[in-house]
C-alpha positions as CSV (number, residue, x, y, z in Angstrom):
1,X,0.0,0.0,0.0
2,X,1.4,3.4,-0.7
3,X,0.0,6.3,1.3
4,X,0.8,9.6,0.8
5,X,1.2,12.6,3.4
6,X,-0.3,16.0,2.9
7,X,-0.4,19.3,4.9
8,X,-4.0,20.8,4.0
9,X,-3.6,22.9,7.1
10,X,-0.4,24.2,9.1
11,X,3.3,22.8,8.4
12,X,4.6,19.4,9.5
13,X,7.1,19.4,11.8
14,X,10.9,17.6,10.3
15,X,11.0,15.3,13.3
16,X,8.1,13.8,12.9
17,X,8.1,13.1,9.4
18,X,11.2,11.1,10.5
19,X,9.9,9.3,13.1
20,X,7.1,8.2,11.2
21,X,8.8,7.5,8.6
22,X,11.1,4.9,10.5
23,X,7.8,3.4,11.7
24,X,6.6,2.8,8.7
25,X,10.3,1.2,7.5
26,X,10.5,-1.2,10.7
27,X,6.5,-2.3,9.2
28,X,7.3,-3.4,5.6
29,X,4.0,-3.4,4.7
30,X,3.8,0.1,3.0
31,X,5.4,3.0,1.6
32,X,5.0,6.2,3.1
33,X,5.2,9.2,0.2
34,X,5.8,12.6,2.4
35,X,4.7,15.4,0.0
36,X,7.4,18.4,0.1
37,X,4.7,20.7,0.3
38,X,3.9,19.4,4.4
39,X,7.3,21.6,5.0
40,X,6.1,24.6,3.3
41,X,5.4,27.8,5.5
42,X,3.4,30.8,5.2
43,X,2.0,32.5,8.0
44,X,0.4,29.8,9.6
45,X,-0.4,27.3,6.9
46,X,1.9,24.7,4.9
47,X,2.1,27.2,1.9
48,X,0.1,29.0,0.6
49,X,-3.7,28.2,-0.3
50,X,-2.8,27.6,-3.7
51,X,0.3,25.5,-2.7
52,X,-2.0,23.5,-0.6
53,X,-4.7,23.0,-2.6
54,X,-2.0,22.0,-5.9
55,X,-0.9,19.4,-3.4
56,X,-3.9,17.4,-2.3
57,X,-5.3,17.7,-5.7
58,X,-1.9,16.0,-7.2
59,X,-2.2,12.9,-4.6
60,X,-5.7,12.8,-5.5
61,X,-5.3,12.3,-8.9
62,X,-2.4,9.9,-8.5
63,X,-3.4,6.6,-9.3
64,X,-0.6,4.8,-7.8
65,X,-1.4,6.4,-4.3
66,X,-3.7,4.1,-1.9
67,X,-4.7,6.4,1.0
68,X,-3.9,10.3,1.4
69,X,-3.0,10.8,5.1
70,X,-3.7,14.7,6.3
71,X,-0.4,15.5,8.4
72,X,-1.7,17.1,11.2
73,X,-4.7,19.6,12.3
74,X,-4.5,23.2,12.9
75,X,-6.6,25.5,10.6
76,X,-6.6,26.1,7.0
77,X,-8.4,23.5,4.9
78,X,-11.7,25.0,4.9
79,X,-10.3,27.2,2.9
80,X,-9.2,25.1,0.0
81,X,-11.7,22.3,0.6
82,X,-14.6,23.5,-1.8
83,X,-12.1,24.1,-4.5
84,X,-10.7,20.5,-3.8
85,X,-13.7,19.2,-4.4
86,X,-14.9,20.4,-8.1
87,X,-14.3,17.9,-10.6
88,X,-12.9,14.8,-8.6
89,X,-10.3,12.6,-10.3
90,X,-11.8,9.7,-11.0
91,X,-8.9,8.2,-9.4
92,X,-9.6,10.0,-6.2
93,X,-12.5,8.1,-5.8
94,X,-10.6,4.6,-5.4
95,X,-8.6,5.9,-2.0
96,X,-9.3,5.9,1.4
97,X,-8.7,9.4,2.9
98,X,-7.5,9.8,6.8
99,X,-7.5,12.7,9.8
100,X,-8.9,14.5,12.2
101,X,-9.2,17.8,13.8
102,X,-9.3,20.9,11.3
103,X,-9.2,17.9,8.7
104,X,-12.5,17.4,9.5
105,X,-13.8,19.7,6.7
106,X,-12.5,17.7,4.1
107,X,-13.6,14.5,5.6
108,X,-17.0,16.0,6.1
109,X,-17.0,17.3,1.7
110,X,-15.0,14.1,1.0
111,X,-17.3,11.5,2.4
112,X,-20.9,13.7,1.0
113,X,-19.1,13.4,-2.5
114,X,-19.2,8.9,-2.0
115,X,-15.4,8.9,-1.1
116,X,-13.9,6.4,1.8
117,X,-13.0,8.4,4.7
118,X,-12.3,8.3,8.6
119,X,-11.0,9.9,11.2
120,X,-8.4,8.5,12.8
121,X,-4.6,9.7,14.3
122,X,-1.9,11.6,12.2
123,X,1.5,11.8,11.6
124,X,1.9,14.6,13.7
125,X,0.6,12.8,16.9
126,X,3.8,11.0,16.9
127,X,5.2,14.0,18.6
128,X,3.1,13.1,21.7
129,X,3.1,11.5,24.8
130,X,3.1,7.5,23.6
131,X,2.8,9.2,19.9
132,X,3.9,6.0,18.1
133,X,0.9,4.1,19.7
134,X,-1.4,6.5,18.1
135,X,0.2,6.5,14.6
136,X,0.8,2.6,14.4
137,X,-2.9,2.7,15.6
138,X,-3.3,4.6,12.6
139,X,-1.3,2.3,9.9
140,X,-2.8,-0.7,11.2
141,X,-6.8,0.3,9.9
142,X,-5.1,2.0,6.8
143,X,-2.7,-0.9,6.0
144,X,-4.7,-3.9,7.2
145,X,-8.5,-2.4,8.3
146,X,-7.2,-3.6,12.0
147,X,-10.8,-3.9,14.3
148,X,-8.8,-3.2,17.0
149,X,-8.1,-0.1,16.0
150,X,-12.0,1.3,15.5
151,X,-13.7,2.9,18.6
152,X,-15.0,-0.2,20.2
153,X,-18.6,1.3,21.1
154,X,-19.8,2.7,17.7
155,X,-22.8,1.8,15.8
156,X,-23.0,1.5,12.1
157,X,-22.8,4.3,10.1
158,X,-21.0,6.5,12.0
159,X,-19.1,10.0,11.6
160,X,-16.5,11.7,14.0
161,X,-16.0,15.7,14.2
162,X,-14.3,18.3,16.3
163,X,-16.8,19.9,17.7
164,X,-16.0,23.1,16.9
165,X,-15.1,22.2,13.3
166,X,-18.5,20.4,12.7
167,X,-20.4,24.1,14.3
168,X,-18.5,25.7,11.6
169,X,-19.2,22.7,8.5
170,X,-23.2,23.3,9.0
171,X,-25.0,25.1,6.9
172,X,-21.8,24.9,3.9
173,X,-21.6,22.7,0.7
174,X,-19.7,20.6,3.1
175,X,-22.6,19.7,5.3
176,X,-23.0,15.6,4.6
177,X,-26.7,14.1,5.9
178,X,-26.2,13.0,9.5
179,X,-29.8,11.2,9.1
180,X,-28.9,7.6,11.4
181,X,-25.3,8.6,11.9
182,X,-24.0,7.7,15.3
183,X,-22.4,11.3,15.5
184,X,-19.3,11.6,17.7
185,X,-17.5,14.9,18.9
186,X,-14.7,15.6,21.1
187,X,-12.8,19.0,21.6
188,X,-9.9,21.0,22.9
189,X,-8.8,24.5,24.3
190,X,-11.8,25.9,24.7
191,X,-14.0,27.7,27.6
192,X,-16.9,25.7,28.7
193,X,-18.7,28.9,27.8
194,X,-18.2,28.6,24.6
195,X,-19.0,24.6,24.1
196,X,-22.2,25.5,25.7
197,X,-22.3,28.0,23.1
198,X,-21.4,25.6,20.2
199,X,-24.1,23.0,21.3
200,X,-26.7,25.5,20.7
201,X,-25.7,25.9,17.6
202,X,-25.2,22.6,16.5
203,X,-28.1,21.0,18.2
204,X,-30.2,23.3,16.7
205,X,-29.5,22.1,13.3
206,X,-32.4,20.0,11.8
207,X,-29.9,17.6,9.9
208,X,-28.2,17.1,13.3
209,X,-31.4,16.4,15.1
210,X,-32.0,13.5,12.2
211,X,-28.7,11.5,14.0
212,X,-29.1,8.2,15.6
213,X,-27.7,9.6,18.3
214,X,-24.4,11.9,19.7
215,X,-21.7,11.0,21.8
216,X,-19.0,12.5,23.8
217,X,-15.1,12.3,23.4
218,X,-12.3,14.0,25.5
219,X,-12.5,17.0,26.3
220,X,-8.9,18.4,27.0
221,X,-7.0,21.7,28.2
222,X,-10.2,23.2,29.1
223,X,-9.5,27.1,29.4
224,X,-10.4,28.6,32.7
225,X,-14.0,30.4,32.9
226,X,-14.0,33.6,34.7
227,X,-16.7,33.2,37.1
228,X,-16.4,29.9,36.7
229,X,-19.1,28.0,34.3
230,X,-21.6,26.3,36.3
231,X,-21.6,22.9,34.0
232,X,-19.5,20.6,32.7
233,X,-18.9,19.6,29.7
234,X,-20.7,16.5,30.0
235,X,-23.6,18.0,31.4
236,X,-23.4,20.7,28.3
237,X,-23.6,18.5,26.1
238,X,-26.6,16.0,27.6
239,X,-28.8,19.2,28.2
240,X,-28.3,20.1,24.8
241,X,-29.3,16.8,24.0
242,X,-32.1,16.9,25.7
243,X,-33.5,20.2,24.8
244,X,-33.2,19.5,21.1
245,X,-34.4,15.5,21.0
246,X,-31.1,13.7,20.3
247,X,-30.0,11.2,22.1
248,X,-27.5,11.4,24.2
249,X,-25.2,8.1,23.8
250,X,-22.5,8.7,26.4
251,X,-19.0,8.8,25.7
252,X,-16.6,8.0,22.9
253,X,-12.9,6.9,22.8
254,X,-11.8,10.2,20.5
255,X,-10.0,13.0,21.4
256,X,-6.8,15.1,20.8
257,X,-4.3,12.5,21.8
258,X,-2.6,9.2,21.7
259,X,-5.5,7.7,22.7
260,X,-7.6,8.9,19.6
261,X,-9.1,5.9,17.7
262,X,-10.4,5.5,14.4
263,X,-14.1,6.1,13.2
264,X,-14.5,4.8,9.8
265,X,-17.3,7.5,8.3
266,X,-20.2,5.7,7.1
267,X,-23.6,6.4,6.2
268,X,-27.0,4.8,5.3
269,X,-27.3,7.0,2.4
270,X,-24.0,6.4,0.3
């Protein structure tokens, strides 16, 4: 299997690209292409838009590539994901495509347009606390569809989203049908304030309301509330639930960090 690395949002950083790589190596069962565009800077994005956008599109049409791998989160492929998605190779269309985070928005336009995505740990996660756990994690559902590697809990079809990046998809071409999904978010650095703020946004979305059901990941490095907030974020996100119909399904094994498993996106309408 080849599987080639892309930057649709902020830069990769050298050593992990190397540490990965040697990963990959020690496996034999693979080939890891790094595009040179994942080192690119400007500002804060791998290159510019353009730059980034000329990238993905190349491994997209590539028919010898197997999987496109999104290097790490950040911010920036919104902003190149509608133009990504007019006029798919044909060839695009036979690969499986693989993040999470701010890579959400392209999972979200990929997998409305009938492509094979999931969200699942990057190349950039090696860089963490047991990193290499989360990226072989990674290669073994890429490589060899490893079960062990799938959030054990989650129902059939199923879809995984930052929470903040999935406020932020609604209401865009991006927007895939969440009717039956088992719909799992997780998210990071932010205020309880504003998750509680989020939720009533997203729970107020009548294609949301059609899920099966939503579920909570991690919640990490919550920022401090000044006063303090007077719910957490479980309880946010249950009386959100509950004021807008969905279930509430408990929690989900996602989250930014080594522990992050993989939610293979599917749907009842593809």
């Amino acid at each position: 299997m080849r599987i080639a690395v892309v930057a649709p949002s902020c830069p990769l950083k050298p050593e992990a690209a190397e540490r990965v790589t040697a990963i990959v190596a020690e496996r034999g069962d693979c080939e890891l292409a790094i595009h040179p565009q994942c080192f690119l800077s400007e500002g804060h994005f791998a290159g510019s838009d353009d730059a980034r956008l000329a990238a993905l599109r190349e491994v997209m049409a590539d028919a010898s590539v197997d999987a496109v791998w999104f290097a790490r989160g950040g911010y920036g492929s919104n902003r190149i994901a509608e133009a990504a998605l007019t006029d798919v190779p044909e060839a695009a269309r036979s690969k499986t495509y693989m993040g999470y985070s701010d890579a959400g928005f392209l999972l979200a336009g990929l997998h409305k347009a009938g492509i094979d995505v999931a969200w699942g740990p990057m190349p950039q996660d090696v860089l963490r606390s047991n990193g290499e756990a989360a990226v072989t994690r990674a290669l073994e559902w890429l490589v060899r569809r490893d079960p062990a590697a799938v959030e054990p809990a989650m129902e059939q079809p199923a879809m995984a989203f930052n929470l903040t990046v999935l406020s932020n998809v609604l209401g865009t071409p991006l927007e895939p049908d969440f009717s039956g999904v088992d719909l799992l978010i997780e998210e990071v650095s932010e205020q309880l304030y504003r998750i509680d703020r989020t939720m009533f946004h997203v729970t107020a979305s009548a294609n949301v309301r059609r899920a099966a059901r939503l579920r909570l990941g991690r919640v990490s490095d919550i920022l401090a509330n000044d006063p303090e907030f007077a719910l957490d974020e479980v309880a946010i996100v249950e009386e959100w639930c509950a004021r807008s119909g969905i279930l509430f399904g408990g929690r989900a094994d996602i989250g930014h960090d080594a522990g992050n498993r993989v939610v293979p996106f599917g749907s009842q309408n593809r």
